[in-house]
C-alpha positions in Angstrom: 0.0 0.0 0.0 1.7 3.3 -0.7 1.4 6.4 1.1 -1.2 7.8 -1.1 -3.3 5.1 -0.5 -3.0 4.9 3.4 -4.2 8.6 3.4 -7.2 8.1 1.2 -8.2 5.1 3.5 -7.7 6.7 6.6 -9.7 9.3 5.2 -12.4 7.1 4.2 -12.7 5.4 8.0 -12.6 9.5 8.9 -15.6 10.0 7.5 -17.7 6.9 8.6 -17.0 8.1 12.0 -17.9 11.4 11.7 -21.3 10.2 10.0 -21.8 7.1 12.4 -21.9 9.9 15.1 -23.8 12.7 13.6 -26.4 10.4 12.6 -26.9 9.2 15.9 -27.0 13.1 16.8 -29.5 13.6 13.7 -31.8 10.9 15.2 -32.0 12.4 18.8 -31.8 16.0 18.0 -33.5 16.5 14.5 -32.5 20.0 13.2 -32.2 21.4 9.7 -28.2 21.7 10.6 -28.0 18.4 12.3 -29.7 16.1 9.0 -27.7 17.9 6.6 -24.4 17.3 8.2 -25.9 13.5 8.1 -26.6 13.6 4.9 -23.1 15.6 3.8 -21.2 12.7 5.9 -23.7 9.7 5.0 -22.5 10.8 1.3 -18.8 10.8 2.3 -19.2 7.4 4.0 -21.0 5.7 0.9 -18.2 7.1 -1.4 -16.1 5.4 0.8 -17.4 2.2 1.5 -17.8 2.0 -2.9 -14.0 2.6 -3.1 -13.1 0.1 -0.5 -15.2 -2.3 -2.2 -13.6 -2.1 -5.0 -10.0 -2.3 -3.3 -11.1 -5.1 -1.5 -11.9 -7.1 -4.6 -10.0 -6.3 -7.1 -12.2 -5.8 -9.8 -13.4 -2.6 -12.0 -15.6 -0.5 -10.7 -19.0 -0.6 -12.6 -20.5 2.0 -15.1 -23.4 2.3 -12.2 -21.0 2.8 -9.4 -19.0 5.6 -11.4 -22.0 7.3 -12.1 -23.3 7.1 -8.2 -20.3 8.7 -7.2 -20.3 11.0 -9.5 -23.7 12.0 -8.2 -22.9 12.2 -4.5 -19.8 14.3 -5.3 -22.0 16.9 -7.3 -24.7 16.4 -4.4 -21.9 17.2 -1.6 -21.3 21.2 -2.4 -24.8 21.8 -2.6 -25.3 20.1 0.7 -22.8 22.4 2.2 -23.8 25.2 1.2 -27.2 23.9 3.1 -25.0 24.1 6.3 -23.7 27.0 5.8 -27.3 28.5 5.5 -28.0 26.7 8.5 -24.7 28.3 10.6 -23.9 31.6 8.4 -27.3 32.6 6.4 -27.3 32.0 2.4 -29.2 34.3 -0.2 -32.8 32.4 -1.0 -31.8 33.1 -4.8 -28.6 31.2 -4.5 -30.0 28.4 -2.7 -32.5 28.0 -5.5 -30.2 28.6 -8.3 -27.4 26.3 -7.2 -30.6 23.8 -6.7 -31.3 24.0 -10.1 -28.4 23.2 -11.4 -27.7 20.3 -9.0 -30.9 18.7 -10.7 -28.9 19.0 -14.2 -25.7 17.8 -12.3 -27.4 14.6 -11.1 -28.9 13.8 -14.0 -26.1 14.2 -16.3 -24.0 11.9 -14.1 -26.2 9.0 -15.2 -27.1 10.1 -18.1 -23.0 10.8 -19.8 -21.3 7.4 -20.5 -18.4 6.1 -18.8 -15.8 7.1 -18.7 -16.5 10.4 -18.8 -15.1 13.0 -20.8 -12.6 15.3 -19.9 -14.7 18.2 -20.6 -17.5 17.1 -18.6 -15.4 16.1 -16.1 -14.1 19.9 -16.2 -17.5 21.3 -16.2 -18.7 19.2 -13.1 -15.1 20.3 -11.1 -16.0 23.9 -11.7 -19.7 23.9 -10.7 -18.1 22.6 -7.8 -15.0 24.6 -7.0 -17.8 27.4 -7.4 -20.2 26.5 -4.9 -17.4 25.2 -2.3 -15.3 28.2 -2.6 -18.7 30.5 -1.6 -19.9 28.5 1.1 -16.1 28.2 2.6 -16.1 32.0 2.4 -19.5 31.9 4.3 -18.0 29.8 6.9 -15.3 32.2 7.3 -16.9 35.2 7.7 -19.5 33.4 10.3 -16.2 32.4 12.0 -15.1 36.1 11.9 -18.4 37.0 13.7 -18.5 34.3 16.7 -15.9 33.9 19.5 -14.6 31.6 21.6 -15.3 27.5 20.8 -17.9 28.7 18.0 -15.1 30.5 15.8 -12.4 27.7 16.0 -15.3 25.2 15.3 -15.9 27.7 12.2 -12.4 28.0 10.9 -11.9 24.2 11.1 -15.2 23.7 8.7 -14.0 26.6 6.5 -10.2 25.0 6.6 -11.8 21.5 5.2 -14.1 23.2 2.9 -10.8 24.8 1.0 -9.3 21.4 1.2 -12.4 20.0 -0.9 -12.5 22.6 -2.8 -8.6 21.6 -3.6 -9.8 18.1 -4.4 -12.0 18.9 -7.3 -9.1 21.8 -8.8 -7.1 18.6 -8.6 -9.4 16.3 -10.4 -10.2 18.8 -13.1 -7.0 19.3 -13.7 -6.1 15.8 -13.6 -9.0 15.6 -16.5 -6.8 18.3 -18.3 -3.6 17.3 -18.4 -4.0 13.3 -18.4 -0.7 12.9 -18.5 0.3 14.3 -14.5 -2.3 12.1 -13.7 -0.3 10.3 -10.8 0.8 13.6 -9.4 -3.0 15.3 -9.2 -4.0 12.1 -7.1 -1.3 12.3 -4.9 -2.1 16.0 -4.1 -6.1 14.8 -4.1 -5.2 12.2 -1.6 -3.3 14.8 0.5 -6.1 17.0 0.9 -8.8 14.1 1.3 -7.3 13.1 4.4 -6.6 16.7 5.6 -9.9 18.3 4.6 -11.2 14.6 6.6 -9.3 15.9 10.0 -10.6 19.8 9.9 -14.1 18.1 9.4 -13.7 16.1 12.1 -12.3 18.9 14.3 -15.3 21.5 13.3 -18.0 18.7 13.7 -16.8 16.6 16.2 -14.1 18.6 18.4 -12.1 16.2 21.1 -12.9 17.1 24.6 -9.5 18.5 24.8 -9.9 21.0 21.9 -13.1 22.4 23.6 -11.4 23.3 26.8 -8.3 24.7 24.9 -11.0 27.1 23.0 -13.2 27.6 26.0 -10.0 28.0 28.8 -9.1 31.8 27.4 -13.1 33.5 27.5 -13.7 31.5 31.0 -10.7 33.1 32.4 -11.5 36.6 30.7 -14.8 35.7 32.3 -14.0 34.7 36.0 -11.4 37.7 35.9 -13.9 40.5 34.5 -17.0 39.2 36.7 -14.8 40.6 39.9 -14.8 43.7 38.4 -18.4 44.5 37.4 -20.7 47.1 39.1 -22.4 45.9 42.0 -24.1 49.7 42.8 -27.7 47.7 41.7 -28.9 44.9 40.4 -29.7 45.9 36.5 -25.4 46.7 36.9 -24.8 43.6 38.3 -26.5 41.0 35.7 -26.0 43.8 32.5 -22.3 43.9 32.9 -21.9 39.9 33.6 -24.5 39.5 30.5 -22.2 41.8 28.2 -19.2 38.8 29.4 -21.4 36.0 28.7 -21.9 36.7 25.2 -18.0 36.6 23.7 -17.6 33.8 26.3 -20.3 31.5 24.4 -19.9 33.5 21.2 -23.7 34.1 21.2 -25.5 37.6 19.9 -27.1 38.0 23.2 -28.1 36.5 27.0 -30.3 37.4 29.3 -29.9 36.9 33.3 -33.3 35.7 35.3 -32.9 35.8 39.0 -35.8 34.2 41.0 -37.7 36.4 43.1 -39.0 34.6 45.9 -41.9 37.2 47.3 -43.2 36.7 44.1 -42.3 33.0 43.2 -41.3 33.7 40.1 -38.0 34.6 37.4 -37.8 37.9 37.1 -35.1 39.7 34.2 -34.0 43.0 35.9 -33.1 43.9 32.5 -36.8 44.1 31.5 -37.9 46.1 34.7 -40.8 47.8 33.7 -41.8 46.9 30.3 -44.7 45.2 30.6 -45.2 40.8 29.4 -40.8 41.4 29.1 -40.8 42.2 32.8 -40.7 38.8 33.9 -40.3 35.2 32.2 -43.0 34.1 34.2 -44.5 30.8 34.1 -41.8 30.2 31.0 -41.6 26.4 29.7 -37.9 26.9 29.0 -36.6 29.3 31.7 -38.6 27.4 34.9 -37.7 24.3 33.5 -34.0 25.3 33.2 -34.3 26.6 36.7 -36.1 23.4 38.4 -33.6 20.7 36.9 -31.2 22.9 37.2 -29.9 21.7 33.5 -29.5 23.7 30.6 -32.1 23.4 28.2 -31.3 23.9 23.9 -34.4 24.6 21.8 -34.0 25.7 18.4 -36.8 28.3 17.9 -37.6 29.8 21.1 -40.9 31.6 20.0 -42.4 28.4 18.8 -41.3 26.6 21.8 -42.3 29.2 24.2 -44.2 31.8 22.5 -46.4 33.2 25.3 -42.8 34.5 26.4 
């Protein structure tokens, strides 16, 4: 096995890892962000599992399979620039455009004979190159916007997405110049298993990458919390609400301190603005407060909406 090779296959098991995890996540936590990444990984993994079926036996790879996998791979951009709607916000119109011409992409993959030629295969690495190289950008600036945990997470999955977009430069041009052929795979197989890791690192970060990300904004946040205004109350949680946010790299948080006169949360933020003034009888903030657990939900007006 050359070195080549090991990378590709350790890329391979990479990625039926990452989707053998997030679609356990998909299942208990079905989100828009959560079933594309499924989907984006399940299409990985299947790539995968075709290539080491055919190193595993030895024999040519069908018409059928080619065409498959030329499908997925045309399917994959699209799919990430799904998640980078989900994490960054995409244009409607580009979302609807690019779906367009993933229809045509698909359908041309079954529909050109094997093997496929070089001009197609140059029209099908650009479409790509396209879409990856806007969603990576997305990524990016998302990642520019967030702090702490949230922007590393980003700049991993914009890191892998300029390591795909590599992969399909290098197969276009391996269509182009036929003759470098061994070099462009080389390179491809370099980048699969790198834009594999960043991937793994922005989807699934090791316990000890979290705590290396979180360690300087906890810090900032134990140091600066001894320093906020304690004149009132509305001081007090305003300043430590102003830490919170850059800590968790969130747009916004809100304090609720129980008042226990009144047996209920009250936001001394909202003093005075009547239904804001307190998050009383709130399915997600007394059920936070009686587990004592925090609680995710993805749209909180829909979950809680007389609040």
């Amino acid at each position: 096995m050359t070195a080549d090779q090991l990378l590709r296959h350790m890329a391979e098991v990479t990625f039926i890892v990452i989707w053998a995890v997030i679609l356990v996540r998909a299942i208990r936590q079905p989100r828009a962000a959560t079933i594309h990444a499924a989907i984006f990984f399940g299409l990985a993994a299947a790539i995968a599992l075709l290539d080491g079926a055919v190193a595993i036996t030895g024999l040519e790879r069908p018409a059928l399979a080619m065409q498959a996998t030329a499908a997925m791979l045309v399917t994959m951009p699209y799919l990430l620039l799904l998640l980078a709607d989900d994490f960054a916000g995409v244009p409607r119109g580009a979302l609807g455009g690019t779906g367009l011409i993933l229809i045509v992409a698909v359908v041309s993959s079954f529909a050109v004979q094997t093997p496929f030629p070089a001009a197609y295969s140059l029209l099908t690495a650009t479409y790509a190159v396209v879409i990856l190289a806007y969603s990576t950008a997305r990524f990016a600036m998302a990642a520019q916007a967030a702090a702490g945990a949230s922007r590393r997470r980003m700049e991993a999955v914009a890191t892998a997405g300029s390591l795909f977009t590599l992969i399909f430069v290098f197969d276009g041009l391996s269509a182009a110049i036929p003759g470098q052929h061994a070099a462009w795979a080389s390179l491809s197989s370099v980048a699969s298993f790198g834009y594999a890791v960043a991937y793994s690192v922005g989807f699934l970060p090791p316990r000890f990458f979290r705590q290396a990300w979180q360690a300087p904004q906890v810090q900032q946040f134990l140091i600066s919390s001894t320093l906020v205004p304690r004149t009132s109350l509305l001081d007090l949680t305003t300043a430590l609400e102003s830490i919170i946010v850059p800590m968790l790299g969130a747009q916004q948080a809100n304090i609720a301190i129980w008042d226990e006169q009144e047996q209920r949360l009250v936001s001394p933020q909202f003093v005075g603005i009547p239904l804001l003034t307190v998050i009383r009888e709130s399915a997600l903030a007394s059920r936070a407060f009686s587990s004592q657990t925090s609680i995710f939900v993805e749209d909180a007006a829909r979950s809680d909406p007389m609040n």
